[in-house]
Every structure is written in structure tokens, then in C-alpha cells.
N, C-alpha and C positions, 0 to 999 in steps of 0.2 A: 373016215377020220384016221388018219395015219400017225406016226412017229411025229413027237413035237420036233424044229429045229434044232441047230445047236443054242442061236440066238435065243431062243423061248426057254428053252432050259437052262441057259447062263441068267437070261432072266429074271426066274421061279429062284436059281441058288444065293441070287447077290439077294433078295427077296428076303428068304430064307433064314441070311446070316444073320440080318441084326434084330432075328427074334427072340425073345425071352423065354423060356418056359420055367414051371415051377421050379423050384429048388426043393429036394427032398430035407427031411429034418434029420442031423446025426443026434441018434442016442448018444453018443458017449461026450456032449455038451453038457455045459458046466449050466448049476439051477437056473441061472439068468436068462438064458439061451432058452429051456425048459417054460421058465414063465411067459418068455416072450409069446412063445409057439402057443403055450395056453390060449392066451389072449389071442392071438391067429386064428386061433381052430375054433374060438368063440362067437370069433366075427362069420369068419365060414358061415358056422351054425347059422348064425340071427340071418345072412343072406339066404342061403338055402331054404331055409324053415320058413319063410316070407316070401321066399318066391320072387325075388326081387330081381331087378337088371342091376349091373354094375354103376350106372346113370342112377336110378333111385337111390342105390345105397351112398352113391356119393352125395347127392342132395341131401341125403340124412343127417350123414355125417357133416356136412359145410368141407368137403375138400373137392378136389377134383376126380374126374373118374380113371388116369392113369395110376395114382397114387391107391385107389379101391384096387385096381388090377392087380398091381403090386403086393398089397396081404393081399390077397386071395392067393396069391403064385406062392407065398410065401417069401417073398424077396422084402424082408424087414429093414435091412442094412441101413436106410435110409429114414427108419424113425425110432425115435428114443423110445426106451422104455416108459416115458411118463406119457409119451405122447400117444403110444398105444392106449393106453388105460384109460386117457383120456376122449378119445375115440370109441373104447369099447363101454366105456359110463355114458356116453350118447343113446349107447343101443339099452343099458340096464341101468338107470340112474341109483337100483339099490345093490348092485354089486359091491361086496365088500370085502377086501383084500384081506389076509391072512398072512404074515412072515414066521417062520419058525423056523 
């Protein structure tokens, strides 16, 4: 097994490019930003702690499983804040919110 081509490795990079990975969370965001991530890092949780595939948790939820991939990566940008909570009241029907 040798050096891959040039072809194979132009390949693997255009591949490559239009992959997503997580997005880290900045501390110095404002509470909204903060709560969002909450709810993020809740859903994590219920996936993990369940031991679930991204397929199961999307069945859970009624969305598709790019949209699961999505929180999971942390790439929120693309759901409101009520839409999260409404997603994550799927997974805790007694979760009960707090403002102060």
C-alpha cells in the first residue's frame, strides 16, 4: 500500500470541505445564548444516558435525523428558542422552566 494519488487526495479534501463539525459554545454570550446551550447539553444528556443512535432520537423527537445531528454539534442557529424546549419537553414532559 503506497502514497494515495494526487486524484484520491483531491478527492478525500473536496470530501472534506463541506463537513460540519461542532461549534464550541462562547462564555462571554449573552443569557439567551446560555439558555439555548442548556437545553443543548440536556438533549446530549437524554441521548447519551439512553444510549441511543441519532435515528432513535430522531424518531423520539418527530424530526428528522440531520436536524438530531445538528444539537448534537451544537449548530442551533437554525431553531428558535421555543422550538428547542419544545423538543426537549419530548424528552421531560415535567421539565419546568424558571426566568429570573
Amino acid at each position: 500500500m503506497g502514497f494515495p494519488s494526487r486524484k484520491e487526495i483531491n478527492r478525500v479534501l473536496k470530501k472534506l470541505a463541506n463537513v460540519e463539525g461542532a461549534l464550541t459554545f462562547d462564555k462571554n454570550s449573552g443569557p439567551l445564548e446560555h439558555f439555548r446551550h442548556e437545553i443543548q447539553q440536556k438533549i446530549v444528556g437524554f441521548f447519551l444516558e439512553k444510549n441511543l443512535t441519532q435515528v432513535q432520537l430522531a424518531e423520539f423527537l418527530g424530526i428528522d435525523e440531520p436536524k438530531v445531528s445538528k444539537i448534537l454539534r451544537n449548530r442551533l442557529d437554525g431553531f428558535s428558542t421555543d422550538r428547542l424546549m419544545k423538543l426537549y419537553q419530548k424528552l421531560d414532559p415535567n421539565v419546568r422552566y424558571k426566568v429570573s
